[in-house]
C-alpha positions, 0 to 999 in steps of 0.5 A, spaced: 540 841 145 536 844 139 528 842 141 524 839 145 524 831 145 517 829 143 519 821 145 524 818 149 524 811 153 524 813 160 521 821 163 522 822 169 517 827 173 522 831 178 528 834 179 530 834 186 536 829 187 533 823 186 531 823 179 537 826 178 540 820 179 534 816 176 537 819 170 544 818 172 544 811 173 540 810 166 544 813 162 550 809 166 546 803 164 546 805 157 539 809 156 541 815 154 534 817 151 531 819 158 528 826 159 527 829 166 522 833 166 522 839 172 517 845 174 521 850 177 530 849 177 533 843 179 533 841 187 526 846 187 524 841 192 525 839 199 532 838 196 534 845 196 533 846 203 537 839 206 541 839 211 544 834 207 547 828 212 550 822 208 549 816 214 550 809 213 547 807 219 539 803 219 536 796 221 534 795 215 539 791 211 537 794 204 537 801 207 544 800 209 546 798 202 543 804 199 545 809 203 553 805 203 552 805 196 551 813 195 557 814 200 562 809 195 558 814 190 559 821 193 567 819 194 568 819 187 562 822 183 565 830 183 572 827 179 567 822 175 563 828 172 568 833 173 564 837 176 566 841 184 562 838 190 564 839 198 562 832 200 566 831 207 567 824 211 567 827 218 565 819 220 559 821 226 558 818 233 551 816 235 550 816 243 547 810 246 543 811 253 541 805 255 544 797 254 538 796 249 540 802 245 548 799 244 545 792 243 541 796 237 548 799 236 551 791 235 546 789 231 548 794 225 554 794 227 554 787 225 550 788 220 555 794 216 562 789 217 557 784 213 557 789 207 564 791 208 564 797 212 568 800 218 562 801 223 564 800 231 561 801 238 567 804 242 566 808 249 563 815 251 571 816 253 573 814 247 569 818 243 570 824 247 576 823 243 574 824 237 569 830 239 573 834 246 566 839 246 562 834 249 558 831 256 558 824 257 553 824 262 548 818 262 551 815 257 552 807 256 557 808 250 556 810 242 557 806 235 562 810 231 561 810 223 567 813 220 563 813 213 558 818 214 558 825 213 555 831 209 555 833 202 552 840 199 545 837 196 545 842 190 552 840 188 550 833 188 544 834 184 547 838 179 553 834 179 549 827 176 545 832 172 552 834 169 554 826 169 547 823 165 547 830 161 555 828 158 552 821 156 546 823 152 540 824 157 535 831 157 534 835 162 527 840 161 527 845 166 522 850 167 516 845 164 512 842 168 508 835 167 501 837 167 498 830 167 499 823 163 495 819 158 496 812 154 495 810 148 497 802 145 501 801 151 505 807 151 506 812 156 504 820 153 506 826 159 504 832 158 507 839 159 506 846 157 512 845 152 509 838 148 507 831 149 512 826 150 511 820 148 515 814 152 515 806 154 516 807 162 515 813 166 516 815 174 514 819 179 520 822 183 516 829 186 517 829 192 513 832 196 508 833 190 508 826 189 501 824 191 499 830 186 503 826 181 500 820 183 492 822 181 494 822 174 495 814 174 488 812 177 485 812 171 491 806 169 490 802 176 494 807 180 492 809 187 492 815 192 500 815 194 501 814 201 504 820 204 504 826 208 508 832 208 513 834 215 515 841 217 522 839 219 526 844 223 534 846 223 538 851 225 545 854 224 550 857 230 554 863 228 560 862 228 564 859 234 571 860 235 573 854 239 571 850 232 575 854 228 580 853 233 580 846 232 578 845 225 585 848 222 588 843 228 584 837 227 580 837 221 572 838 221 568 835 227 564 827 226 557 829 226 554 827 233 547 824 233 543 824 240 538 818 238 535 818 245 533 825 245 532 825 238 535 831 234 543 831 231 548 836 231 553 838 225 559 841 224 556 848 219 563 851 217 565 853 223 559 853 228 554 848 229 547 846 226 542 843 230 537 838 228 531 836 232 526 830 231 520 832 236 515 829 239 510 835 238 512 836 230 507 839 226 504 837 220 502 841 213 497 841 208 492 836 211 487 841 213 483 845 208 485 852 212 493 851 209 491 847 202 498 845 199 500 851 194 501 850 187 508 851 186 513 851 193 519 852 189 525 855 193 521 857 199 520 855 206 515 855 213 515 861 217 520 859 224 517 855 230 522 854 234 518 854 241 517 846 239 525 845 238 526 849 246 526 842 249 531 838 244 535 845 245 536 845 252 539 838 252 543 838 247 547 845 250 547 841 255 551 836 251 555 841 247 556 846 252 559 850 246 552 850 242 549 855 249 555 860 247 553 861 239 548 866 237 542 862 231 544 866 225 539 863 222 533 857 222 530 852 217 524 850 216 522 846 210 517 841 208 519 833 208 515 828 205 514 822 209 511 815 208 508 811 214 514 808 215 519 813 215 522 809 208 521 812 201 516 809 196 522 806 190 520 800 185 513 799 181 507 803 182 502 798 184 497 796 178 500 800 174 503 798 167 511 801 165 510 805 171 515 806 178 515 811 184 521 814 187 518 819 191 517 820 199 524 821 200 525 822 208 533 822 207 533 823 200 540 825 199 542 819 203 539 815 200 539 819 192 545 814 190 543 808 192 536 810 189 538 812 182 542 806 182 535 801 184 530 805 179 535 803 174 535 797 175 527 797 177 527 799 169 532 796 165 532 789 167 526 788 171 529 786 178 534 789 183 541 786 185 539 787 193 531 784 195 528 792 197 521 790 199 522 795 205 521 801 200 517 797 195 510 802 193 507 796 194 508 794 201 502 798 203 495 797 200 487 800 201 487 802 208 493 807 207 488 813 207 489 821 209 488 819 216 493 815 217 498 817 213 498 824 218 497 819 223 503 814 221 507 820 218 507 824 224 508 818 229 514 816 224 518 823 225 517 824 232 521 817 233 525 818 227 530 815 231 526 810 235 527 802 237 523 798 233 523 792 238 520 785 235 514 785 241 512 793 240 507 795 237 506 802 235 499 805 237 497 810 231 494 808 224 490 802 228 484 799 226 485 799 219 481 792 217 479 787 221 476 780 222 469 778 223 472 776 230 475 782 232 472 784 238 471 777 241 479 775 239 480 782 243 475 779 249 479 774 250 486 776 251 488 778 244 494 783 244 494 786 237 498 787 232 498 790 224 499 785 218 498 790 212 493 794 216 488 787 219 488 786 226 490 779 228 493 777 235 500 776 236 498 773 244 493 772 249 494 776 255 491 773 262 488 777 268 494 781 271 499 780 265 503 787 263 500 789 257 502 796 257 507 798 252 513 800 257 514 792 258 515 791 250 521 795 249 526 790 249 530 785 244 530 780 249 525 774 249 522 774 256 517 778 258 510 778 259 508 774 253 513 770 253 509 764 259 503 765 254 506 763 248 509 757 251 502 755 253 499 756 247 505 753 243 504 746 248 496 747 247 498 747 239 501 741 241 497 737 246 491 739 244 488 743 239 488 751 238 485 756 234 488 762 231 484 767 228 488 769 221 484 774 217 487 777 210 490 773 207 491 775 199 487 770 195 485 770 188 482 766 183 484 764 176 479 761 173 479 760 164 481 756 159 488 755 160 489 757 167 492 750 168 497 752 162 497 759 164 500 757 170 505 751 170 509 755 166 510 761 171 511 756 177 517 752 178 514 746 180 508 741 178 501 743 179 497 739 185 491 735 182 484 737 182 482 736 190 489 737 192 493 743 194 500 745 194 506 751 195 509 753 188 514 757 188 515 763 183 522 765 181 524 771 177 529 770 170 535 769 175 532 764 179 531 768 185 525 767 189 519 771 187 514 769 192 510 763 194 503 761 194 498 756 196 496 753 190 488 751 192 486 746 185 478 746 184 478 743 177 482 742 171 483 750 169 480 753 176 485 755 182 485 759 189 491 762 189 493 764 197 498 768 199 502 772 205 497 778 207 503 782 205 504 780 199 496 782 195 499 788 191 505 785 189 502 777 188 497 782 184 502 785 180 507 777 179 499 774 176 495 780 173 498 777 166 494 772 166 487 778 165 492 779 158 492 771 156 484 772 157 483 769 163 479 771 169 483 773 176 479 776 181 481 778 188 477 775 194 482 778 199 476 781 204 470 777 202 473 770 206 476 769 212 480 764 215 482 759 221 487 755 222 484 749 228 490 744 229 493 740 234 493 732 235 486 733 238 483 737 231 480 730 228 475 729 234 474 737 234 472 737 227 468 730 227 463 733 232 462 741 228 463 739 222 460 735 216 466 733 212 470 727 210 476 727 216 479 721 213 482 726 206 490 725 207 494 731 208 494 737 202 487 736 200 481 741 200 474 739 200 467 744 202 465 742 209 460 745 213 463 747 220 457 749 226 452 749 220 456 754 215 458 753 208 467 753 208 471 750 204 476 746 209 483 745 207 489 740 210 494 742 211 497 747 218 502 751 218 504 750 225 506 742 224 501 738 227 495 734 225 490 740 222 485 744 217 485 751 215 477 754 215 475 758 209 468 761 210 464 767 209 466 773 213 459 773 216 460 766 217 466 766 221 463 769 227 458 763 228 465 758 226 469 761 232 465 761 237 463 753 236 470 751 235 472 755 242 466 752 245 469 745 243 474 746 246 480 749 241 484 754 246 486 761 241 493 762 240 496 767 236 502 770 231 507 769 234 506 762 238 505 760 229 512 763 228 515 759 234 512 753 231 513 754 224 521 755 225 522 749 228 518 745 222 523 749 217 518 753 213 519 759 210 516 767 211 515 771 205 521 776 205 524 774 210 527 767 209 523 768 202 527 774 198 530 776 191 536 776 195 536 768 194 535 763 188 530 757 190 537 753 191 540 757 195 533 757 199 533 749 200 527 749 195 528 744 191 524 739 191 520 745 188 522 745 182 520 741 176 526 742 171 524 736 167 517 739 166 516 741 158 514 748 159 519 753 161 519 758 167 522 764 169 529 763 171 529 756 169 536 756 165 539 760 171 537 756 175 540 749 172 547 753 171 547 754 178 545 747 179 551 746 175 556 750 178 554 749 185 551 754 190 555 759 193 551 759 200 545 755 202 539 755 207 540 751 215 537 751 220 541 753 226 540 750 234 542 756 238 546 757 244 543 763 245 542 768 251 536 772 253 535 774 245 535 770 240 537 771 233 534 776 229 534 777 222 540 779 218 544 777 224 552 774 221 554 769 221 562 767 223 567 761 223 574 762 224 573 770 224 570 771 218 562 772 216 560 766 211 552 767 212 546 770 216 540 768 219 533 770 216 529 768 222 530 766 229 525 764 235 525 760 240 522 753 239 517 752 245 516 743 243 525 742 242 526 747 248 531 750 244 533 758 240 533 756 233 535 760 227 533 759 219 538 763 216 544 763 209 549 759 210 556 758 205 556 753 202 561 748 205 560 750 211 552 748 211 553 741 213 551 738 219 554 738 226 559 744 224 560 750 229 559 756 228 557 763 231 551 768 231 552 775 233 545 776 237 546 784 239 552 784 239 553 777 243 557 771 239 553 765 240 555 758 238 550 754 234 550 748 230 548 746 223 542 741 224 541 736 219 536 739 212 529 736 215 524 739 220 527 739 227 520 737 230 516 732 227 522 731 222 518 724 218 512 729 218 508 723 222 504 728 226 503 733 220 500 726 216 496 724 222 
């Protein structure tokens, strides 16, 4: 390959399955000037020792399309490359013990027909079948996958290896990056063989990645958020009644138990178990077991006295497994991030430089994440929204502490329910409202929102707030009599929820004004108003959506979701290049929303302000004696104010407003009356999955404004054209659940849609569902079904206006 390359367009740090197919995918994408840099050989890292499962199955939309990704690749990868790989599509049965897990089950299933997949729900009887080895006691019923399987991870890494090398890219093994630098906008990586000069570079170091990650602090990067699992598999000698049936039948589908937590695999002809335990073990926390400066090819010493329980009961599943000797056990290191889901798109603050790294099911996932780095680099966005795997989902509160506590909670329930009204317990506490203690005195049952505490609803004397009671799909329960009071109270009266963390920034210079009008689809409001703006990408698709808070001619406050403060960053840290100042004010304000048709005379008694402003207006004010700024407009649909003040304000505001009379609601009283009003919430019924005409966002765009904006010109060629789906609101005759997000839609047996959002409307007395819809059907009166858990439920298309309130009256006040 003669020398050492001393520049190239992209190097990626890692050679472990992913970066390879990092390197694959950019080459296939036609940047072959792309180097992959290695310290030892390739799959040295937690790929070597992978039991190197390929499932489909998740809950999480653009999960599945990964990992459906990577098994259409694996199928035809070995003859694309011409490069031999034992990939064997056995399908595999997850056991179901309970309704709650099957309603699970039809909810993915619902989802893999949706993305063209064959996933299926089917009998114990029925997959007995398919796998004569097994008990079926306690079990309800089973989700077959006919699309998963195994492949042998290091074939695979060197079979993309092989397909980026055959089209021009570099591999250099056997020199490891020592740290990075930049110069004149460009990236320099370091290694023991050079300096390579290049315009983007990655972090896909595996369990190394937060090693890695130092070297960016320097360049606005951050500690990566991650931690490192010991994860234990143990292979069976052989056993003859296998061999028996595999030269009749083919391999066994892998069997996943998911309520006892472990999967059981077909290994030639014995087995290999796999548990999830509870009593995992964390390594490299502590500084009693720092981690090793080099880990290639090696392994932890066996701890099999953790697995004794998982074992137990998966011989008494597979009575076979009891018969066999362990001929051998495996015990490796895996990364894990605090969700379980990998680190894949842009380093947060950090220019020209991406993550794909704290890969939990790193070959399952390699496919898919190839393809979605590629894309990441090549054209600034990605055919499917991925914000559940964006690095910038978590922010500052993500230290060691909870990444281990987080880690450790994610592994032990690997395969874990993530019911709507269940909150875990570790990594609380994070961040927290100057209210947060009386909030909680008052009832207040918590819930995380990129790290700050808010209550989701407020319990009463001799409410079940313990955590069994939250583990169900369905809307009844404890919380459900409360939000309906705070829901009427919002109505009748006047509620008050407290809300801290919302992103804010301000953008202030000259230009600002300029500056801004030409990134947002739509028009500024006026000095003293307030309004949304919308920001598309160069397809149109919807980017992000703030609030925009207008002081003076260049001087704005931009709010937004408290999710979204690293990647709204990123969407406005241009302005600091055009020479403006932006500054972010995220933990110095907190916030109120004081609503409901009684909030006039509330305010008019603590508050010196000019209640007669109309609606989406914003003036300073003091409230109980305090300096905020108070701004007209409420998310829940009614007459109302957002309170802006002071964190050490907040407290003395709070308590005169619960004094004057405000009852306290919570998070998800505020969705329930948000979706009858129709509005949207970021990265569910707001993602790059859709363009703002597909979101029903039209009157906020501007295309008659002079200054272009990005995704202007798809956005008037999809106008032209027409859209494909559009956005409705549907009325639901649901059961005891309502829709969840990603549910289908199906008219004459076909899906033509998904629902973004479901809740129950507590003011219409109804299930609604905001969701997508094909664009001929999105018409009002139609009838179509809503698969919810399984369930098809009919719902009708409702006229494109609120369902409450739907000339705004009580909103205008």
């Amino acid at each position: 390959m003669g020398d050492f390359p001393t520049t190239a367009r992209v190097v990626i740090i890692g050679g472990g399955a992913v970066g390879a197919s990092g390197l694959y995918h950019l080459a296939k994408a036609g940047w072959t000037d792309c180097v992959l840099l290695e310290k030892n050989e390739l799959t040295a890292g937690s790929t070597w020792h992978a039991a190197g499962n390929v499932p489909t199955f998740s809950t999480s939309w653009s999960i599945m399309n990964m990992q459906r990704y990577s098994t259409e690749l694996y199928r035809r990868l070995g003859a694309e490359v011409d490069y031999p790989m034992n990939y064997h599509v056995t399908g595999s049965i997850r056991l179901g013990h309970s309704k709650e897990r099957m309603q699970e089950f039809e909810r993915a299933r619902g989802m893999g027909r949706y993305q063209g997949m064959d996933i299926d729900t089917m009998s114990p009887q029925e997959a007995r079948d398919l796998y004569p080895f097994m008990e079926l006691h306690d079990l309800h019923g089973v989700l077959y996958d006919p699309n998963d399987g195994d492949i042998d991870p290091s074939q695979l890494t060197q079979a993309l290896a092989k397909g980026a090398r055959d089209m021009g890219a570099r591999i250099e093994r056997f020199c490891p990056a020592t740290g990075v630098s930049r110069q004149n906008g460009e990236w320099i990586v370091h290694t023991a063989r050079g300096d390579i000069r290049c315009e983007y570079v990655v972090n896909a170091a595996g369990y190394y990645a937060q090693r890695v990650g130092e070297w960016f602090r320097p360049h606005g990067g951050r500690t990566v958020p991650m931690m490192v699992m010991s994860h234990q598999y143990m292979l069976t000698d052989e056993i003859p009644e296998i061999e028996a049936y595999t030269r009749e039948n083919g391999k066994l589908p892998l069997l996943r138990d998911v309520d006892t937590s472990y999967y059981l695999r077909q290994e030639k002809t014995g087995l290999n178990l796999g548990p999830y335990e509870r009593n995992c073990r964390a390594h490299w926390v502590t500084p009693d077991d720092p981690m090793p400066d080099d880990f290639s090819f090696q392994l932890y010493p066996d701890d099999l006295e953790r697995l004794e329980w998982y074992i137990e009961d998966a011989m008494a599943r597979v009575p076979l497994l009891g018969k066999a000797g362990v001929n051998k056990v495996i015990n490796g290191p895996i990364p894990y991030a605090p969700d379980g889901l990998p680190l894949l798109g842009p380093m947060p603050g950090v220019p020209n430089a991406f993550e794909a790294c704290v890969f939990t099911f790193g070959i399952a996932q390699a496919g898919g994440a190839g393809k979605v780095l590629a894309e990441w680099i090549t054209e600034g966005a990605t055919e499917w929204d991925m914000w559940a795997v964006d690095p910038r989902r978590y922010t500052d509160y993500t230290d060691s502490d909870y990444c281990v506590a987080k880690g450790m909670e994610t592994y032990g329930h690997e395969y874990a329910m993530h019911f709507p009204w269940h909150a875990w317990p570790a990594g609380r506490d994070r961040k927290l409202s100057p209210v947060h203690e009386r909030v909680k005195q008052l009832g207040g049952q918590m819930g995380a929102y990129n790290g700050w505490e808010r209550a989701n609803w407020f319990a009463q004397e001799g409410d079940d707030t313990s955590s069994d009671a939250t583990r169900t799909w369905n809307r009844a329960g404890p919380w459900e009599p409360r939000i309906r009071e705070e829901c009427l109270a919002v109505r009748d009266g006047v509620g008050v929820l407290d809300l801290p963390g919302f992103s804010r920034f301000d953008l202030t210079g000259a230009g600002a004004a300029d500056w801004l009008d030409a990134r947002i689809a739509g028009a500024l409001p006026a000095v003293g108003r307030l309004n949304l703006a919308y920001f598309a990408d160069n397809r149109g698709r919807i980017l992000t959506e703030m609030s925009v808070l207008r002081h003076g001619e260049d001087a704005f406050t931009l709010i937004t979701a408290a999710t979204a403060q690293w990647h709204d960053l990123d969407v406005l840290r241009p302005a600091r290049d055009a020479g403006l100042t932006l500054t972010d004010h995220t933990a110095d304000y907190s916030t109120l929303i004081v609503t409901g048709p009684k909030s006039r005379e509330l305010f008019a008694r603590i508050a010196e302000a000019d209640l007669t402003l109309p609606w989406l207006t914003h003036q300073p004010a003091t409230v109980a004696g305090k300096g905020a700024v108070l701004a007209r407009v409420s998310f829940a649909g009614e007459l109302g104010w957002e309170i802006h003040a002071a964190k050490a304000d907040m407290p003395a505001i709070y308590d005169t407003v619960l004094d004057a009379g405000a009852k306290p609601f919570g998070m998800w009283a505020l969705n329930a009356l948000r979706i009858e009003k129709g509005y949207r919430a970021w990265k569910g019924d707001l993602s790059t999955d859709y363009s703002l005409l597909q979101g029903g966002l039209g009157r906020f765009i501007r295309f008659g404004k002079p200054q272009g904006f990005p995704g202007k010109a798809a956005l008037l060629h999809e106008r032209q054209q027409g859209v494909a789906k559009r956005f409705v609101t549907l009325l639901v005759d649901a059961g005891e659940a309502d829709a969840p997000y990603m549910s289908t839609l199906w008219r004459d047996g076909k899906v033509v849609g998904e629902t973004t959002s479901g809740a129950w409307g507590y003011r219409v007395n109804a299930s609604i569902a905001l969701g997508m819809l094909r664009a001929d059907l999105a018409i009002p009166g139609t009838e179509i079904e809503v698969d919810i858990y399984g369930t098809r439920c009919r719902a009708i298309v409702q006229p494109d206006r609120p369902l409450w309130d739907p000339e705004n009256e009580r909103l205008r006040g």
